[in-house]
C-alpha positions as CSV (number, residue, x, y, z in Angstrom):
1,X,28.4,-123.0,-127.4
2,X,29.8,-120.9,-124.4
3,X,33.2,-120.5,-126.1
4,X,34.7,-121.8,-123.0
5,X,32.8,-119.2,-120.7
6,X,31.1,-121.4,-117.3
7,X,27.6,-121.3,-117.2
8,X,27.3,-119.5,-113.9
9,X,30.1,-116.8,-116.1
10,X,27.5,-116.6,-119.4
11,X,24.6,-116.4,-116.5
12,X,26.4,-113.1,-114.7
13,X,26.6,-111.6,-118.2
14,X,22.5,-112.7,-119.0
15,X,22.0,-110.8,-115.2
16,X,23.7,-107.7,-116.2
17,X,21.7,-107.4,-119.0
18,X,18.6,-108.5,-118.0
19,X,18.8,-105.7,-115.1
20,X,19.3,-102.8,-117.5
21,X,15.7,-104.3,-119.2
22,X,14.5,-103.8,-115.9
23,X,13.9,-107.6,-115.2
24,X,12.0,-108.0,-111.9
25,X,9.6,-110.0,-109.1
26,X,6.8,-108.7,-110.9
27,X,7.6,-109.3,-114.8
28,X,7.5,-113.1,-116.5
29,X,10.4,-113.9,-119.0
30,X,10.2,-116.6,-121.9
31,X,12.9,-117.9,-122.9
32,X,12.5,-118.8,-127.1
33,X,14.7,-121.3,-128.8
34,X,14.5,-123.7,-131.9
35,X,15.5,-127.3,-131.7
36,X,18.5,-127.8,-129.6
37,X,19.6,-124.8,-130.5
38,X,21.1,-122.3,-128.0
39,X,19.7,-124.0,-125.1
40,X,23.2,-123.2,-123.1
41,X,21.7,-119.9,-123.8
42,X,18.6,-120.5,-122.6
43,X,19.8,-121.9,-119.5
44,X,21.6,-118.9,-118.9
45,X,19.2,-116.3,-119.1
46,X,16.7,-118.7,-117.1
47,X,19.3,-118.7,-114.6
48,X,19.5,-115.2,-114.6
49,X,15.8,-113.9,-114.3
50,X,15.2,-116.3,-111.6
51,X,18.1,-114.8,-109.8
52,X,15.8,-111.8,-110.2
53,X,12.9,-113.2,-108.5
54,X,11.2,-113.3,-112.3
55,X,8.9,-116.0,-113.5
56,X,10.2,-118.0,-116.3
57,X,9.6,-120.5,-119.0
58,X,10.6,-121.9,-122.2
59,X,8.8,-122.3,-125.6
60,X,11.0,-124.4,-127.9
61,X,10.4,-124.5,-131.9
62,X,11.0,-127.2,-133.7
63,X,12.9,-127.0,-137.3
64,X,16.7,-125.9,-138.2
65,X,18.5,-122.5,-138.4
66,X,19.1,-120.8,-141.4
67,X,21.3,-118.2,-139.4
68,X,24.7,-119.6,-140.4
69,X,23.4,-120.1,-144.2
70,X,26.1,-117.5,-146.1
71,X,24.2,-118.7,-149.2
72,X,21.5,-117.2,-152.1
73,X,18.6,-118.9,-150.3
74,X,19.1,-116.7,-146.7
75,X,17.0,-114.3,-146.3
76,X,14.0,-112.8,-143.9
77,X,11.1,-112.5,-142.6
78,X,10.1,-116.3,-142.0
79,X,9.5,-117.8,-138.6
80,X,8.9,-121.3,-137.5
81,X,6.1,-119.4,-135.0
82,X,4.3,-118.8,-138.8
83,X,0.5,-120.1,-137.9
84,X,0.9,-121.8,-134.6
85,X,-1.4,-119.1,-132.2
86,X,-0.6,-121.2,-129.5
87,X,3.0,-120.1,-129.3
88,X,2.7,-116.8,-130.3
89,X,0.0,-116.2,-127.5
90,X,2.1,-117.5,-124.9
91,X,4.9,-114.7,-126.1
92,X,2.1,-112.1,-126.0
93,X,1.7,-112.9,-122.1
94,X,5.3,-112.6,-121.3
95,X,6.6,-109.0,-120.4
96,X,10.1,-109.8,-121.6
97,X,10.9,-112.2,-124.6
98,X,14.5,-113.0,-124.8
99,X,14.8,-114.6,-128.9
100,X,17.4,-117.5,-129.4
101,X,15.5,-117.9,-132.7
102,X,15.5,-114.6,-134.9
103,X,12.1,-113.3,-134.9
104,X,13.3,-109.9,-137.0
105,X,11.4,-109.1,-140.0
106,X,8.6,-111.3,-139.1
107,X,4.8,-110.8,-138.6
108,X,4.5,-112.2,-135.8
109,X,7.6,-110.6,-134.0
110,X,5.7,-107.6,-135.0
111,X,2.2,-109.1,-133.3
112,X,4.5,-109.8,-129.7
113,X,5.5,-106.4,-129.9
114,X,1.6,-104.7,-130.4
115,X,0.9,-106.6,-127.4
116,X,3.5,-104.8,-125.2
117,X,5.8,-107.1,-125.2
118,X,9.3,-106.6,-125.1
119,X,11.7,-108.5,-127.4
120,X,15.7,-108.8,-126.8
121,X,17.9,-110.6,-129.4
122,X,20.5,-112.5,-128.7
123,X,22.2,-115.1,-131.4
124,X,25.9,-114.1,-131.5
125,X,28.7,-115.8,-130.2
126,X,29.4,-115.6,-126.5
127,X,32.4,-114.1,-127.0
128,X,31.0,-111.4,-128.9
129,X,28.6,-110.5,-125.9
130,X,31.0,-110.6,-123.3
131,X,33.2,-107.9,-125.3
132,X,30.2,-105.9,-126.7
133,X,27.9,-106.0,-123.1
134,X,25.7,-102.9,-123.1
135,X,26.3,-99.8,-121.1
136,X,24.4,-97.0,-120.0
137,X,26.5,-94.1,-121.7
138,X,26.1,-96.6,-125.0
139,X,22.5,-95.8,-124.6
140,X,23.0,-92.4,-123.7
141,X,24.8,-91.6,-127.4
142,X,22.3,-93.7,-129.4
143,X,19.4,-92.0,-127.5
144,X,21.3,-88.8,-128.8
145,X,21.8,-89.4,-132.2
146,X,18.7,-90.6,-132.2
147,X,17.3,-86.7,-131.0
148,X,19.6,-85.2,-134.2
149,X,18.4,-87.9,-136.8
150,X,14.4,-87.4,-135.5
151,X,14.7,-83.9,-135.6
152,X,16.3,-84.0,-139.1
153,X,14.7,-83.2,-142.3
154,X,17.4,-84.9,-145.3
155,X,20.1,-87.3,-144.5
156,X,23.4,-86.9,-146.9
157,X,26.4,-88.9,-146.8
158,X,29.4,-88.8,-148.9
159,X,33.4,-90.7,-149.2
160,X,36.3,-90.4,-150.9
161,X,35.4,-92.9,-153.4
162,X,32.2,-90.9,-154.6
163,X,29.9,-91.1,-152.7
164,X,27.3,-88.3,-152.6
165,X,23.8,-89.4,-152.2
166,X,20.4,-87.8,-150.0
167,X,17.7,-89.5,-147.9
168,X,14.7,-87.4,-147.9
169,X,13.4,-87.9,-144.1
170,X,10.5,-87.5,-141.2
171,X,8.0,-90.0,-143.0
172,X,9.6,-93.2,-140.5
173,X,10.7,-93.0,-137.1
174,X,13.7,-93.5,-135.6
175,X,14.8,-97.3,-134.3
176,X,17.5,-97.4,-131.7
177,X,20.0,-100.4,-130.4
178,X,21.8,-100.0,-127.7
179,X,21.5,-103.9,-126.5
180,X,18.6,-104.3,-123.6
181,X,14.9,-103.2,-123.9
182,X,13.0,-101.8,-120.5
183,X,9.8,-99.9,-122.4
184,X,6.8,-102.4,-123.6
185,X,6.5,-103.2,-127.1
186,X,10.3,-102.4,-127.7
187,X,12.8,-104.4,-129.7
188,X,16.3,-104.3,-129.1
189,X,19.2,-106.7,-129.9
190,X,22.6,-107.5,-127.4
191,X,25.3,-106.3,-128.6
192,X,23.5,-103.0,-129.5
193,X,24.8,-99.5,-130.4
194,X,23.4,-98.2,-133.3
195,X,20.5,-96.4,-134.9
196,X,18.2,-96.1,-138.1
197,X,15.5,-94.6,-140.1
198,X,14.6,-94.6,-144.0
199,X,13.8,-92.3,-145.9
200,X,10.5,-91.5,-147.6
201,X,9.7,-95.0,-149.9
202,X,10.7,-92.7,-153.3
203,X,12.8,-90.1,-151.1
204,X,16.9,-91.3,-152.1
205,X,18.6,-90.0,-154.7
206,X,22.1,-90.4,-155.3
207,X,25.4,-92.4,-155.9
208,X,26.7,-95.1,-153.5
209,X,30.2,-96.1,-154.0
210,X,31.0,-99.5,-151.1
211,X,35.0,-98.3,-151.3
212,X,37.9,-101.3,-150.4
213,X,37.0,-102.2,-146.6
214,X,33.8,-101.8,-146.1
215,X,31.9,-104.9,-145.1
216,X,29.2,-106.6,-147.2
217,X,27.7,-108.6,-144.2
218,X,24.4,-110.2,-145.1
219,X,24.6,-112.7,-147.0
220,X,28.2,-112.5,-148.1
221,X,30.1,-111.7,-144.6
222,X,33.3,-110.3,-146.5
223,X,35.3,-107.3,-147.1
224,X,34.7,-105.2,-150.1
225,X,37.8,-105.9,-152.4
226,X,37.2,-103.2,-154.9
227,X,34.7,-100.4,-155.4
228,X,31.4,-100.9,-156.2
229,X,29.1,-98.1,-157.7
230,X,25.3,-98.0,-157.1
231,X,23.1,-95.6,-159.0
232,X,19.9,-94.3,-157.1
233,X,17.3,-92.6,-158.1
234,X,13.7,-92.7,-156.3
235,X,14.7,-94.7,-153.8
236,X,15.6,-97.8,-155.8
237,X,18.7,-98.6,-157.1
238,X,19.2,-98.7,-160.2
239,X,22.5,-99.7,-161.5
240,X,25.5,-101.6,-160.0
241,X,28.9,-101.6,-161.2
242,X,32.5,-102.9,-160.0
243,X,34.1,-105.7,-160.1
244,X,33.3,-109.2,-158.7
245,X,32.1,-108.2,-155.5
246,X,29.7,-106.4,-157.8
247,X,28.4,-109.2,-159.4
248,X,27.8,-111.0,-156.6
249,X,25.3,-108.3,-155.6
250,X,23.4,-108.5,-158.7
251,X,23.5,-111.9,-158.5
252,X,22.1,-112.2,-155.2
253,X,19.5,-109.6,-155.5
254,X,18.4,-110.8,-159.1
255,X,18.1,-114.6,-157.7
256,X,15.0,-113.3,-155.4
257,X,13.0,-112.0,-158.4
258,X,11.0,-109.3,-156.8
259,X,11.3,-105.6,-157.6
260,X,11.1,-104.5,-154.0
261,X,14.4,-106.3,-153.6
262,X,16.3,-103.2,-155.8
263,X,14.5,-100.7,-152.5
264,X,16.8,-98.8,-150.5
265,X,16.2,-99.4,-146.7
266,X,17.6,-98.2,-143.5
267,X,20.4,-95.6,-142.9
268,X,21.8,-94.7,-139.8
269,X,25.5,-94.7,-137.9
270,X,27.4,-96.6,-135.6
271,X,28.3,-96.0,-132.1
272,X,29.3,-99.4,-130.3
273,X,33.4,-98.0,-129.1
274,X,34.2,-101.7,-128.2
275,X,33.1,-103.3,-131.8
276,X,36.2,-103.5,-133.9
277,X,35.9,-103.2,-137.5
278,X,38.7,-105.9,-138.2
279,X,36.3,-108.3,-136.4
280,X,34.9,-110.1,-138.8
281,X,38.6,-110.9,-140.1
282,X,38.8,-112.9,-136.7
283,X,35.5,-114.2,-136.0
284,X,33.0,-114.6,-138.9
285,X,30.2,-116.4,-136.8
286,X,26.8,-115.1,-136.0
287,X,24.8,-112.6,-137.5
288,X,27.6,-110.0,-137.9
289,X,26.7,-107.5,-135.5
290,X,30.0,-106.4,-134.5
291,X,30.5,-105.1,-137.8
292,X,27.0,-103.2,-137.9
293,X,27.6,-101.4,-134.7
294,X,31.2,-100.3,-134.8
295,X,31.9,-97.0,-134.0
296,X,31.7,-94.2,-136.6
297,X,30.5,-96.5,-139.6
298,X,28.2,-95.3,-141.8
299,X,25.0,-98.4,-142.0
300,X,23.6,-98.7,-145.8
301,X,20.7,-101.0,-146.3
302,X,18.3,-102.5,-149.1
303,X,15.3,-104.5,-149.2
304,X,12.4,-104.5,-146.5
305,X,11.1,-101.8,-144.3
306,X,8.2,-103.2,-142.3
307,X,10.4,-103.0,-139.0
308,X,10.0,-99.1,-139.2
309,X,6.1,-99.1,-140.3
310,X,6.7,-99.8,-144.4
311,X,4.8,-101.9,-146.6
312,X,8.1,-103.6,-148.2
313,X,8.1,-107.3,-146.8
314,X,11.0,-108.6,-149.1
315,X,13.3,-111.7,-147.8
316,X,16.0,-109.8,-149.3
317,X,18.2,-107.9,-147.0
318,X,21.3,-106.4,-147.3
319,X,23.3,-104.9,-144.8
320,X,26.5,-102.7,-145.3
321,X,28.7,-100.9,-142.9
322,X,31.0,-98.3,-144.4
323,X,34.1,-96.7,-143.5
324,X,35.7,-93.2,-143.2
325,X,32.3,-92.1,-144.4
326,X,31.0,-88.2,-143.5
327,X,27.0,-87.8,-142.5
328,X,25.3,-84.6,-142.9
329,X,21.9,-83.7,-141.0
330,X,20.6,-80.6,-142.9
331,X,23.6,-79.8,-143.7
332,X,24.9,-79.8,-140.2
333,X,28.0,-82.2,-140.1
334,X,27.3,-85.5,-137.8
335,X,30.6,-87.5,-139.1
336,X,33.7,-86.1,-141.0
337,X,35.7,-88.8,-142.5
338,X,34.4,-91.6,-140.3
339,X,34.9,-89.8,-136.9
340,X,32.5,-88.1,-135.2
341,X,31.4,-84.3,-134.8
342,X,29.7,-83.5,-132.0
343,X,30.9,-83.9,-128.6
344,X,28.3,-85.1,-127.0
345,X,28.8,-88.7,-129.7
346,X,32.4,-89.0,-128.8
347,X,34.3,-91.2,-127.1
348,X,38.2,-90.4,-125.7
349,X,39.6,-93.4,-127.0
350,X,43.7,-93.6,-126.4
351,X,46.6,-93.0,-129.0
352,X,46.0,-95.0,-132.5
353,X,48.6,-95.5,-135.4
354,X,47.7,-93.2,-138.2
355,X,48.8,-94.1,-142.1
């Protein structure tokens, strides 16, 4: 659905993109889609490579989405593209793969990517995209915080409600969004603007406390109604305490039966200006992006770490962006209270209503 957008509209936006991936004459794009799923989508970006000079085409999975399943049985890591070579060779000849589907997690997104090929996500609503379209200063600032995170040796990040817990770093790289992918083999995901790593797989110690506000996304896509405590210790968590919202953690992780599902994952920050925090108040659809991306959150993660080189394949993921948080980078302050410290991460953004 194009949320009333014209085709030739969605198709300017699909051009915009696609020419920050550096979409040519000489490249080939597939288009890959599930069903009858997306295929305004499909049509768009089609439209839009061609425009390009580009040579497209089209594989189409069979099967249903479980994208819009806000249920115990979502999780990740399984893809209709599981055991049919066929397809997944066809991807592996394409220079640019644009994924209607959700490939993340997956071996085989991973075996498209070792072949060079770039991948670029795109499963929110349309009226996400057109508010969150990349820009090159986005990727500029995630490229940058990417730099300080690399270059970092611990992670800490604490909140008013008690947080105070410390990612031992350097043994994962770095993965950046900032919504379009022009280097082969790369990954990226539009709307973009944000970064991650993980810690060493026994390296984070600490107490997480998910204050009023922040935003329990996958698979719950709801505000956090009162605080919840998580004990850490050697990278798995431990404990969890709080209220309902609480239990409903326990209960989801508990439901997959698998020890890896108590790992901590990724950590990283938020740097998407244009991404509102209240969105998902609005606007629940899609994958939640808006509320991974927006500016100044702090990302918390659990489960599965293959997408950075780990061995953890669990289907359980959870994702959780956090408010008013601070970040420390040995010791060197990266955001106080949810806004950020160094210059070069900033954004002038106009007058705001303060408490």
């Amino acid at each position: 659905m194009l949320d009333g957008m014209s085709a030739a509209g969605f198709a300017d936006m699909c051009e915009h993109v696609l020419r920050l991936c550096a979409v040519d004459e000489h490249e080939t794009v597939c288009v890959l889609t599930r069903a009858d799923e997306r295929q305004d989508y499909a049509d768009g970006f089609m439209a839009a490579a061609g425009r390009l000079g580009a040579s497209t085409f089209q594989v189409r999975m069979p099967g249903a989405s479980p994208l819009n399943a806000q249920a115990t049985g979502w999780s990740v890591g399984t893809s209709p593209l599981a055991g049919n070579e066929a397809a997944i060779e066809a991807l592996k000849r394409a220079d640019l793969v644009v994924d209607l589907l959700f490939l993340l997690f997956s071996k085989e997104q991973l075996a498209i990517q070792a072949a060079g090929t770039r991948i670029l996500l795109c499963v929110e609503p349309t009226a996400h995209l057109a508010r969150l379209l990349p820009t090159a200063d986005q990727r500029r600032r995630v490229e940058t915080s990417a730099e300080l995170l690399s270059e970092a040796r611990t992670l800490r990040f604490t909140n008013a409600a008690g947080t105070d817990v410390v990612y031992q770093l350097g043994h994962y790289p770095v993965i950046t969004e900032y919504g379009y992918t022009d280097a082969p083999g790369r990954w990226d995901h539009w709307p973009g603007g944000f970064l991650a790593t993980s810690a060493a797989d026994d390296g984070v110690d600490g107490r997480v406390v998910l204050d009023r506000g922040d935003i329990l996304i996958t698979p719950f896509a709801k505000y956090v109604e009162a605080p919840v405590e998580m004990e850490i210790r050697a990278g798995r968590i431990e404990q969890v305490r709080g209220g309902v919202d609480a239990e409903l953690l326990r209960d989801y992780i508990n439901a997959f039966d698998d020890e890896r599902a108590c790992a901590v994952s990724h950590i990283g920050w938020g740097c998407n200006e244009n991404a509102r925090w209240s969105g998902l108040q609005f606007d629940g659809r899609g994958l939640g992006m808006e509320s991974r991306v927006f500016y100044g959150n702090v990302l918390f993660s659990t489960g599965p770490n293959q997408e950075l080189g780990g061995d953890n394949d669990t289907p359980c993921h959870i994702d959780i962006p956090m408010r008013n948080c601070s970040l420390f980078l040995d010791d060197r302050p990266i955001l106080v209270d949810g806004e950020f410290a160094i210059d070069a991460l900033r954004v002038p953004r106009g007058a705001v209503l303060t408490p």
